[in-house]
C-alpha positions in Angstrom: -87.8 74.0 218.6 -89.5 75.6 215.3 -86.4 74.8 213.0 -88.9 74.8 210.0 -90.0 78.5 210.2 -88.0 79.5 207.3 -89.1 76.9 204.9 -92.9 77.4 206.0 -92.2 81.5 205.4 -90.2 80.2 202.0 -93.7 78.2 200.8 -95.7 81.0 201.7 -93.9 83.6 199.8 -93.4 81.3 197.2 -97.3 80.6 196.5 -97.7 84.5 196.2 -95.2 84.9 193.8 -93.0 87.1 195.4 -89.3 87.3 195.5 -87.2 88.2 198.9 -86.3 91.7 197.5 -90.0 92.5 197.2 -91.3 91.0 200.1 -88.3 92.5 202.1 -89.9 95.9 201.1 -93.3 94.9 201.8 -92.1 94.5 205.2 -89.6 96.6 205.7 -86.7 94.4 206.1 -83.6 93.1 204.2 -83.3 90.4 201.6 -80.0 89.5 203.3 -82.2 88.8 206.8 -84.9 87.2 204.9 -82.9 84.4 203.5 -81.0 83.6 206.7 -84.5 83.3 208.4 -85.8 80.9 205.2 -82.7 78.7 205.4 -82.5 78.8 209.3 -79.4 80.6 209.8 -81.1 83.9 211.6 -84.4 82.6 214.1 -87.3 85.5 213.3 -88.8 87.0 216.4 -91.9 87.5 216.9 -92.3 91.3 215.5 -90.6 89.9 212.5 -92.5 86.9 211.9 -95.7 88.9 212.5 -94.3 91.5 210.1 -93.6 88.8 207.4 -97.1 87.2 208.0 -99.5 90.6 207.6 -97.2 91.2 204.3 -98.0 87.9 203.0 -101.4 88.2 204.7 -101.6 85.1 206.5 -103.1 84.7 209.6 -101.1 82.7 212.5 -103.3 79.9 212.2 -102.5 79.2 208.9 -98.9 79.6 209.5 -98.6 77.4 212.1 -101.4 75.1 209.8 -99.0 75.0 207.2 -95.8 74.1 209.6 -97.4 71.3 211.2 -97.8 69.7 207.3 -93.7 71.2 206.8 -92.8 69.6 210.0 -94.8 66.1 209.0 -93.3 65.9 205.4 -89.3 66.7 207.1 -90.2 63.6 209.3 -91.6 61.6 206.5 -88.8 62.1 204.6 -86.2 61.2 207.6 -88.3 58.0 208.1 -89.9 59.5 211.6 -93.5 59.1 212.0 -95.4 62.2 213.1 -97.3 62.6 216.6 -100.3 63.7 214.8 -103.5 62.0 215.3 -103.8 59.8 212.6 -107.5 59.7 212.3 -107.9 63.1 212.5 -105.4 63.0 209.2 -108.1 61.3 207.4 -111.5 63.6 208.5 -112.3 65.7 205.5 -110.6 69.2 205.1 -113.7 70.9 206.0 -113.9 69.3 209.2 -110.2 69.9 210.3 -110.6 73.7 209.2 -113.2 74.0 211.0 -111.5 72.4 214.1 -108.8 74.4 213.5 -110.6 77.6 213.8 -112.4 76.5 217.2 -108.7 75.4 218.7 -107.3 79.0 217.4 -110.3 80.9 219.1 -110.1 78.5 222.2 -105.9 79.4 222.5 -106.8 83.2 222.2 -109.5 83.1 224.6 -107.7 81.7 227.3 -105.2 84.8 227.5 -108.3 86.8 228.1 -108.8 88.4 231.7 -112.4 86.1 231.6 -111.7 83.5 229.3 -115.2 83.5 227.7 -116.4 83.1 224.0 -119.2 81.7 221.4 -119.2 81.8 217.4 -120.5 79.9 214.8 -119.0 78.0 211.8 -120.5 77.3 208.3 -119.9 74.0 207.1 -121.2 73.6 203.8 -125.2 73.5 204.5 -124.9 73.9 208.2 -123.9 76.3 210.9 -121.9 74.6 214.0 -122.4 76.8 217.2 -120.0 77.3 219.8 -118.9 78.4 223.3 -115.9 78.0 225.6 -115.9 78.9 228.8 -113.1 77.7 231.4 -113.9 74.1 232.9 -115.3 74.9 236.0 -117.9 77.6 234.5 -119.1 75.1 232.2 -122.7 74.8 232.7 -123.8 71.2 233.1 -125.0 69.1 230.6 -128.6 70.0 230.5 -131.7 67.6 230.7 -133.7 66.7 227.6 -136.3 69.1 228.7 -134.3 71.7 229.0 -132.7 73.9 226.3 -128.9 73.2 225.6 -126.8 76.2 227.4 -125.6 79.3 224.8 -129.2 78.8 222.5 -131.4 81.5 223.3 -135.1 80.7 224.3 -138.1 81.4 221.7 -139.4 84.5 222.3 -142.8 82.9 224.1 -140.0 81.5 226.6 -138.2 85.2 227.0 -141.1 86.9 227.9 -140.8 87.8 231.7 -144.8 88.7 231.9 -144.3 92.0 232.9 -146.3 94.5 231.0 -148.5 91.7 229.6 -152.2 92.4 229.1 -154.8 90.2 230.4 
């Protein structure tokens, strides 16, 4: 299913400069193991892939960033087009990061005993606010009166008037 693990690992390592030897130390296993995994000969499990990942510190999302753009140059290259979305290939790296980031947290959250979360993004000169919530929590879509749900009130609108003098 992943059959381009190792070449993804094999970039990474590559782009830090280190050699299997060293980054078998790093992480505590064997060059022999390390080159089966790169040329697909051994699969990595999941300790070992995590293993190889915090030595090269990369995070999953950028691993499995990086495979996806593996994975589409391997089908490029067998004349096989990719199921990507095509459009989304053309929005502007800023954009997709950013995307990327919300779809990571979104993934993570959903394992969560109450799958609830909110965060904000810089995007060059602005800041993109977020929260997911499962489907049927979701707040409805407010009127254009009322303020959008996850933005805090102004403080005039906070105040309860308890303790307010007259």
């Amino acid at each position: 299913m992943f059959a381009l693990v190792g070449e993804t690992l094999r970039r990474f390592r590559k782009d830090k400069g280190l050699t299997l030897e060293k980054l078998g130390e790093m992480a505590g296993l064997g060059r022999g193991q390390l080159s089966r995994i790169e040329n697909g000969h051994q699969e990595a499990t999941l300790s070992t892939l995590a293993k190889i990942l915090r030595c090269l510190e990369v995070s999953r999302w950028e691993f499995f960033r990086r495979y996806e753009r593996v994975e589409a140059e391997a089908l490029a290259a067998a004349g096989r087009e990719t199921d990507a979305d095509p459009a989304a290939a053309s929005w502007p790296e800023k954009i997709q990061d950013v995307l990327g980031r919300i779809e990571s947290l979104a993934h993570l959250t959903l394992h969560q005993p109450r799958p609830v979360a909110q965060g904000a993004i810089e995007v060059g000169d602005l800041v993109v606010l977020f929260r997911i919530v499962p489907k049927d929590a979701a707040p409805a879509v407010p009127a254009k009166s009322e303020e959008p749900a996850g933005v805090p009130a102004t403080p005039a609108k906070r105040r309860s008037g308890k303790g307010r003098k007259s």
